[in-house]
C-alpha positions as CSV (number, residue, x, y, z in Angstrom):
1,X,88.7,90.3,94.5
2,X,89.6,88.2,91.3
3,X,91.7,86.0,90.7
4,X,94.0,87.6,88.5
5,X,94.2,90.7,90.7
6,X,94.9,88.2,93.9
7,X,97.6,86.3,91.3
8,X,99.1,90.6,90.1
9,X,98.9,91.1,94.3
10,X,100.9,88.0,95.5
11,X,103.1,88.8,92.4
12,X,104.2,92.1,93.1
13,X,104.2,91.5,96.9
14,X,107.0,88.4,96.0
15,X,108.7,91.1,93.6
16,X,108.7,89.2,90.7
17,X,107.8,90.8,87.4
18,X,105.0,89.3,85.1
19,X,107.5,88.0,82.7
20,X,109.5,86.1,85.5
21,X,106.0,84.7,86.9
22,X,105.0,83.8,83.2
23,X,107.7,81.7,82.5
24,X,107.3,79.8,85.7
25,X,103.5,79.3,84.9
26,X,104.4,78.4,81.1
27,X,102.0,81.1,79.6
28,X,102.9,84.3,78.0
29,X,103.7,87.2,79.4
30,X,100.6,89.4,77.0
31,X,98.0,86.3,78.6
32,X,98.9,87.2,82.1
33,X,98.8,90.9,81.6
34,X,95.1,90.1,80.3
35,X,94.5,88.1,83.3
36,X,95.7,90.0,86.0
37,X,93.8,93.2,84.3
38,X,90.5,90.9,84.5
39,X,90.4,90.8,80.1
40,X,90.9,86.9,80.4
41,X,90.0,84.1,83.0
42,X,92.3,82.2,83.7
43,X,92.4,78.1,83.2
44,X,92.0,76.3,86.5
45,X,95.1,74.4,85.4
46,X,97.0,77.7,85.3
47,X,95.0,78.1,89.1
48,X,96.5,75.2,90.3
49,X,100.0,75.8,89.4
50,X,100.0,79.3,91.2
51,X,98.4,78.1,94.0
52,X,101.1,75.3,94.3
53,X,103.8,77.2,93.5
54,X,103.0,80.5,95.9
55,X,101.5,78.5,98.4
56,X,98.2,80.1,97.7
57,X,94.6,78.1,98.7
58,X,93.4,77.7,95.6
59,X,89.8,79.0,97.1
60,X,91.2,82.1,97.4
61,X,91.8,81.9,93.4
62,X,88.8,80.3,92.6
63,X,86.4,82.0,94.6
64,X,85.5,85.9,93.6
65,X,82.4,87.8,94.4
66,X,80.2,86.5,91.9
67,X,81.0,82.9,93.0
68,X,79.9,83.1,96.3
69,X,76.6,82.6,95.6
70,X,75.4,85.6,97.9
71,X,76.8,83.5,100.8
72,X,78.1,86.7,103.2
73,X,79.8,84.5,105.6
74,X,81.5,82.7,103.6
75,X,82.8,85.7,101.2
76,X,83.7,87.2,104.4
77,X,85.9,84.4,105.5
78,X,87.0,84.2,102.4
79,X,88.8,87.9,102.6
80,X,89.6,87.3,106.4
81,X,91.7,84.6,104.6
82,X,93.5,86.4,102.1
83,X,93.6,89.7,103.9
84,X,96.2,87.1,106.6
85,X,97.5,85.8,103.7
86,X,98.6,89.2,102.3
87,X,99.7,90.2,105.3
88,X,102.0,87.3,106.3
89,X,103.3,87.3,102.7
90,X,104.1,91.2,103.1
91,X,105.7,91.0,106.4
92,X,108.3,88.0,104.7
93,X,108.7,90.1,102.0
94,X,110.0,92.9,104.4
95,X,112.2,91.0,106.4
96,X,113.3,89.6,103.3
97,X,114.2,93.3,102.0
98,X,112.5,92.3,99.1
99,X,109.2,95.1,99.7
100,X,109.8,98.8,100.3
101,X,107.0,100.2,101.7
102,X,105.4,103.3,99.7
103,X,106.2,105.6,102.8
């Protein structure tokens, strides 16, 4: 997974539109559409900020399939990671009332 679909995932799971997210990252909303739809990379300053921001390791941003060097256990631990990640975020979301599940 790439960063920009973990950063669209983490997004939509905290409800916040790309617009919102934009302004708190101080890019524009048409550059994160291009990053979360994989047309642009993002900066690792831009990396940093979501990761500090969303409580996000920034491995998990940095890190895609293609930068694992062919390292299987560590990719693997890698998605064990944000699989839990996703997960714990979704379940606060729900309590939250913030995430209706597609049901």
């Amino acid at each position: 997974m790439r960063s920009g679909q973990v950063i669209k995932l983490i997004r939509m799971i905290d409800g916040i539109s790309q617009r919102v997210l934009a302004k708190r990252l101080d890019v524009t909303p048409s550059y994160l559409c291009q990053i979360e739809n994989g047309r642009k990379r993002p900066s690792m300053n831009l990396l940093r900020a979501f990761s500090r921001k969303f409580r996000v390791p920034l491995p998990l941003l940095v890190l895609d399939e293609e930068g694992t060097g062919g390292n299987d256990k560590v990719f693997e631990e890698i998605k064990r990671l944000l699989s839990d990640l996703v997960a714990a975020r979704t379940a606060q979301a729900k309590e939250e009332g913030l995430f209706r599940s597609q049901e």
